[in-house]
C-alpha positions as CSV (number, residue, x, y, z in Angstrom):
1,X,88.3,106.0,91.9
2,X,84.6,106.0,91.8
3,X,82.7,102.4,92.4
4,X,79.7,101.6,91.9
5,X,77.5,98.2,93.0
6,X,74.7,97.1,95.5
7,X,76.9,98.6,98.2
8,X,74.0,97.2,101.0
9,X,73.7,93.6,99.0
10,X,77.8,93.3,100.0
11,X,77.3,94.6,103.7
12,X,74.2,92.4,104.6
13,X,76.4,89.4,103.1
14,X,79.7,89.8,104.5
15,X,78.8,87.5,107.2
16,X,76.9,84.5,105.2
17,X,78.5,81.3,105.2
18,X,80.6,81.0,101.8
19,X,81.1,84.3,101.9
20,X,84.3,84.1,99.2
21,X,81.2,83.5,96.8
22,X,79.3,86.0,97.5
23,X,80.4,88.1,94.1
24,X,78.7,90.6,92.9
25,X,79.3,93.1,89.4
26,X,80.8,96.2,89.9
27,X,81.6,99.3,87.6
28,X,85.0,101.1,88.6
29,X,86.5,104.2,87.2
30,X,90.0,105.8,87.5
31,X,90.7,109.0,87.1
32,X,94.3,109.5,87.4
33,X,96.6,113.6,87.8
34,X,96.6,113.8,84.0
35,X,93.1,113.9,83.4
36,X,93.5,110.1,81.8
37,X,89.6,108.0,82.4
38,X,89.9,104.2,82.3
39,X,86.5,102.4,83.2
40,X,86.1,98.9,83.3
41,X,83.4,96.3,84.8
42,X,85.1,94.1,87.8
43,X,83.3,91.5,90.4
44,X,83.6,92.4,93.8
45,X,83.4,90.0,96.7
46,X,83.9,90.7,100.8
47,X,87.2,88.8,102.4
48,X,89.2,88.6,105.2
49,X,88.3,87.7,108.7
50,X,87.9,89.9,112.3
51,X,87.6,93.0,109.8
52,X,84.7,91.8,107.8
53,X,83.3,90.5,110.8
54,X,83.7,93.3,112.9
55,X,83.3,96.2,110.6
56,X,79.9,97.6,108.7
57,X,82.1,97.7,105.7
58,X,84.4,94.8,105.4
59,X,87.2,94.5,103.2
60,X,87.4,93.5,99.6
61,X,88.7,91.4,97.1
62,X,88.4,93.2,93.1
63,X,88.8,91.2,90.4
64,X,89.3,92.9,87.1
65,X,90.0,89.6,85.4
66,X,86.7,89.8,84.0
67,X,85.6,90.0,80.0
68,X,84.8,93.6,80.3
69,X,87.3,95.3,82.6
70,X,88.9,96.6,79.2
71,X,92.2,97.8,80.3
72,X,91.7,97.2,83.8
73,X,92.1,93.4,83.3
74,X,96.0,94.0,83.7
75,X,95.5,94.9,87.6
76,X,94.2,91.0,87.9
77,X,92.8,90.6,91.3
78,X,93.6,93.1,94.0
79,X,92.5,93.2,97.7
80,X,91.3,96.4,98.5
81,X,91.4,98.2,102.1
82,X,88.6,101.1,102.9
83,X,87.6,102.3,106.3
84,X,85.5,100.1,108.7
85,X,82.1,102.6,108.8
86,X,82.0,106.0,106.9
87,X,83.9,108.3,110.0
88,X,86.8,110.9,109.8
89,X,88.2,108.0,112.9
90,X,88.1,105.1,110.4
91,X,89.3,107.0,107.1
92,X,92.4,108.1,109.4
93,X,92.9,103.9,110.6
94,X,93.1,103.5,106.8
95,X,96.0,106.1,106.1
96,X,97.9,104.7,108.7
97,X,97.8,101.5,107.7
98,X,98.8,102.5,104.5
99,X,101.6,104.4,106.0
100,X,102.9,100.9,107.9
101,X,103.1,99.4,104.6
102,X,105.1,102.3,102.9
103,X,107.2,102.5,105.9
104,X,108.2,98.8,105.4
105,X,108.6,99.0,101.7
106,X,111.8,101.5,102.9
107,X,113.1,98.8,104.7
108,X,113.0,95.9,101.7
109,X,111.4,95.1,98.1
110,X,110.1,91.6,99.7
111,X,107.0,93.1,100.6
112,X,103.8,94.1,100.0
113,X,103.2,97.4,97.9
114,X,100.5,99.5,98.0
115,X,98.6,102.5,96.3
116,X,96.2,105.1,97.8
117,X,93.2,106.2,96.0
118,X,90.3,108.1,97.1
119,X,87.0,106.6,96.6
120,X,83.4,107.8,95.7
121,X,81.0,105.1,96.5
122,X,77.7,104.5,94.7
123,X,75.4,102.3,95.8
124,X,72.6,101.1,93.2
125,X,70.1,100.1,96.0
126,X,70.0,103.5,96.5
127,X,70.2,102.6,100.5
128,X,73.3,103.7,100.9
129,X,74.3,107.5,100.3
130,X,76.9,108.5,98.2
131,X,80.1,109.3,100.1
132,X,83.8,109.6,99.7
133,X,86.4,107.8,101.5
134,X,90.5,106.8,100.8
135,X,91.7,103.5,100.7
136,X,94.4,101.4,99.5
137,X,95.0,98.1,97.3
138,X,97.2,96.0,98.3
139,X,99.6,94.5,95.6
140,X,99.0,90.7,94.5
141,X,101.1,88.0,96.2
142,X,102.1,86.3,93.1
143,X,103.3,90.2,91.6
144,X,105.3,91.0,94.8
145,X,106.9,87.0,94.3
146,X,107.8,87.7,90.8
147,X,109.3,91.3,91.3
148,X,111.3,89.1,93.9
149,X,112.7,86.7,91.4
150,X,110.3,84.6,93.7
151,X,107.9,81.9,94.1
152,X,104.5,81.7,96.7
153,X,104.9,78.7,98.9
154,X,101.8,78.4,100.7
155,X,101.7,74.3,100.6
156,X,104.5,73.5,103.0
157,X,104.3,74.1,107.2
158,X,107.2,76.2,108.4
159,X,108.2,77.5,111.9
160,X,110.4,80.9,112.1
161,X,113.1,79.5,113.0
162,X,112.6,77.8,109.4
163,X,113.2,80.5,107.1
164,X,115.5,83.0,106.1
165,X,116.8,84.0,108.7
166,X,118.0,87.9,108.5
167,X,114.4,88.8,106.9
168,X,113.0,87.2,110.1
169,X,115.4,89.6,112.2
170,X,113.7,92.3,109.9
171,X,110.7,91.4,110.9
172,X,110.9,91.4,114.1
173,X,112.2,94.1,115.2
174,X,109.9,96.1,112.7
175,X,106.7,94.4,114.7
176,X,108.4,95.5,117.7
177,X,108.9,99.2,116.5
178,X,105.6,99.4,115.7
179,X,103.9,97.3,118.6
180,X,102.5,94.4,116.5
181,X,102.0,90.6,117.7
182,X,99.3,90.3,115.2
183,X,101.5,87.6,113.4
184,X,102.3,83.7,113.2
185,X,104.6,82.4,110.7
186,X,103.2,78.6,111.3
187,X,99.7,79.4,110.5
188,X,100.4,81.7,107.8
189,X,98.9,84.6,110.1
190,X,99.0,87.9,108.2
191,X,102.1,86.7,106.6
192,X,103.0,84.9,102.9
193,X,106.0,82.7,102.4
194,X,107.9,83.4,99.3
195,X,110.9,81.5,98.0
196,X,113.7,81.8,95.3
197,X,112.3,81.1,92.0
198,X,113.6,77.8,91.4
199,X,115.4,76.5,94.1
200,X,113.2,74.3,96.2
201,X,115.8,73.7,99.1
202,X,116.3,77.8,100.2
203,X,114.7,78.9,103.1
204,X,111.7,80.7,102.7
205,X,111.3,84.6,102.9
206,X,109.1,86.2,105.5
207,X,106.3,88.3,104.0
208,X,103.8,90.2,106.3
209,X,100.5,91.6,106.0
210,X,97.2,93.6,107.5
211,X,98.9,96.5,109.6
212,X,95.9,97.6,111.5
213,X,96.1,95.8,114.7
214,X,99.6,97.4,116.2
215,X,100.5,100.2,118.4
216,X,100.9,102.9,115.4
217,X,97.9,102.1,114.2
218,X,96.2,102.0,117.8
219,X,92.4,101.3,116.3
220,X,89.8,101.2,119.0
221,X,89.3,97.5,118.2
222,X,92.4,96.3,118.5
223,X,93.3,94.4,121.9
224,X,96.1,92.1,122.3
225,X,96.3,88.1,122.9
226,X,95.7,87.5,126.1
227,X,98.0,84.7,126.6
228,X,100.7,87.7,125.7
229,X,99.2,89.3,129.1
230,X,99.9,92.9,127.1
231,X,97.5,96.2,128.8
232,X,97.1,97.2,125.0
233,X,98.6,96.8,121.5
234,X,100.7,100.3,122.3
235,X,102.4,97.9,124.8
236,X,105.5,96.6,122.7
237,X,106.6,93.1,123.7
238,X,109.4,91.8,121.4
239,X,108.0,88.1,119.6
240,X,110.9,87.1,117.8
241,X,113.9,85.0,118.5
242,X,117.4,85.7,120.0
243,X,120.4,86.8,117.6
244,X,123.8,87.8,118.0
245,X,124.3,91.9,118.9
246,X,126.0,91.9,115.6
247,X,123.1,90.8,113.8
248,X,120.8,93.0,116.0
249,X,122.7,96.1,115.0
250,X,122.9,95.3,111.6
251,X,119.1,95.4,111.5
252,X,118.6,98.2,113.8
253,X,121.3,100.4,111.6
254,X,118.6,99.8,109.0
255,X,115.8,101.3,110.7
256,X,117.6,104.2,112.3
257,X,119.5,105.1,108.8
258,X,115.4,104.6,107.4
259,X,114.7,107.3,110.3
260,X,114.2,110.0,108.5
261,X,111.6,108.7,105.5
262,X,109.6,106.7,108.2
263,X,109.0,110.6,109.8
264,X,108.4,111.7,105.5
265,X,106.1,110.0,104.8
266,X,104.3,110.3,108.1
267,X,104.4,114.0,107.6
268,X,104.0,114.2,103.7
269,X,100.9,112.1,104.2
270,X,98.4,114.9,103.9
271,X,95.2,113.8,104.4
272,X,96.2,112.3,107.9
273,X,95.1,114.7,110.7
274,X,98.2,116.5,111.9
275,X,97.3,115.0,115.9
276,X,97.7,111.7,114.0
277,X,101.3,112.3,112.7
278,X,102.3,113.7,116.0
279,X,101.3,110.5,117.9
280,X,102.9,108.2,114.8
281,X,106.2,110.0,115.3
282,X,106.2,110.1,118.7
283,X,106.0,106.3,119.1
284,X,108.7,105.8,116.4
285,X,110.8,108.1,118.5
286,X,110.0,106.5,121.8
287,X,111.1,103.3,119.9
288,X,114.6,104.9,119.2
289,X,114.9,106.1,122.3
290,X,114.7,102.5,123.5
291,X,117.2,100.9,121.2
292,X,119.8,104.0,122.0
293,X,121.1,101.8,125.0
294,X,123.1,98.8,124.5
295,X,121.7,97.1,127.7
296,X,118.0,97.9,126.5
297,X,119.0,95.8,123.2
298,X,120.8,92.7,124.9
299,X,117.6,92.7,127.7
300,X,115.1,92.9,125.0
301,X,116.0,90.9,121.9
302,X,118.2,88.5,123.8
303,X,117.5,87.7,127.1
304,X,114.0,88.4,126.7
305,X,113.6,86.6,123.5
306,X,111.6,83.9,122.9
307,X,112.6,80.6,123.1
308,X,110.2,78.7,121.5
């Protein structure tokens, strides 16, 4: 994908208040394995919070919904994840991200898919120098809903404890596996709410989001809440609620039979540096190691569950 804007116009006014305005044209091209071109103008905006706050380049939102995307105006609007500064370090935070995501589309269709392109950016100040990164878009909440037979619900206040309850499970032993508290279901933080299409009364589903503050990921600006009195985010601490060692091992049966494409795609995942997918896997397995012993599951996930 090759983009090209006032790449130096989007950095200087990632911080400005209103930045959701802040939209500026852009030009993108795909060029796809079969040779197949498709160009098409889209507006560009920064989003997000710590990341465009923190980073030199923040994340965006794309919006191909515009009169002259051509057949890009089927994508809609997609948020868009591309390294923090132009560094081999960030470019491999990115793929590693993306490989959290992929690794919890094995596990269920409720959430969030992705696709990884590699980028040529062109900046029309002319400030900026033309370099080449990979990142990932992020598919639309109101896509993911519908694949789900689903509705967003994103007017309603809900606690955990509040909605569906074996996704929640899901959840929380996957943030444990990967070392993320990065998540709060009563603030709608890094998670959406999705709900059967049609049926007002069922309990919500559970769906999360923005992978790059865990212990897989480990980036170097990544430190944990303090009130969670954690050393680092590679420190796992288990945020979810008690369940039954039945419903515990259904979920954990799930993640150990998904074994084997968690370490695929870590592997397959060329452009990640192979120190990278050494320390990925090795924290996966460390994770399984844990969860081998009964006691280690009824101390973790029950007695040290939370309780509010």
């Amino acid at each position: 994908m090759t983009i090209v804007t006032d790449l130096k116009k989007l950095i200087s006014e990632k911080e400005k208040k209103g930045f959701e305005k802040n939209i500026q044209p852009a030009t993108v091209t795909f060029l796809f394995a079969d040779s197949l071109e498709l160009k098409g103008e889209a507006e560009i905006r920064p989003r997000g919070e710590f990341r465009r706050e923190e980073c030199y380049m923040p994340p965006v939102m794309i919006n191909f919904k515009t009169g002259e995307a051509g057949a890009l105006k089927k994508l809609g609007r997609l948020k868009f994840v591309w390294p923090c500064d132009n560094t081999i370090y960030y470019e491999q935070l990115v793929l590693k991200e993306y490989l959290v995501y992929r690794m919890y589309n094995l596990l269920t269709e409720k959430s969030f898919r992705v696709r990884l392109v590699k980028v040529n950016y062109t900046d029309i100040s002319g400030k900026i120098k033309p370099h080449k990164t990979y990142g990932f878009f992020i598919e639309d909440v109101d896509d993911m809903a519908k694949r789900n037979n689903c509705t967003e619900v994103d007017t309603e206040k809900f606690f955990t404890e509040q909605t569906n309850r074996q996704q929640a499970t899901l959840i929380a032993l996957f943030n444990y596996m990967i070392g993320n508290t990065d998540q709060a279901v009563s603030v709608y933080h890094n998670i959406k709410l999705i709900r059967n299409r049609g049926d007002s009364l069922s309990l919500p589903f559970i769906v999360p989001y923005d992978f790059d503050c865990n212990g897989l990921v480990d980036p170097d600006y990544a430190v944990p809440p303090p009130e969670l009195e954690l050393i680092s985010v590679r420190q796992r601490l288990y945020r979810g609620f008690s369940r039954t060692m039945e419903e515990l091992q259904q979920t954990l049966s799930l993640l150990h039979n998904s074994k084997t494409g968690f370490d695929s795609l870590i592997t397959g995942c060329k452009p990640l540096l192979k120190a990278y997918k050494k320390e990925m896997i090795n924290y996966v397995d460390d994770f399984f190691t844990i969860i081998k012993e009964e006691d280690n599951v009824r101390e973790i996930f029950i007695k040290k569950a939370r309780k509010e």
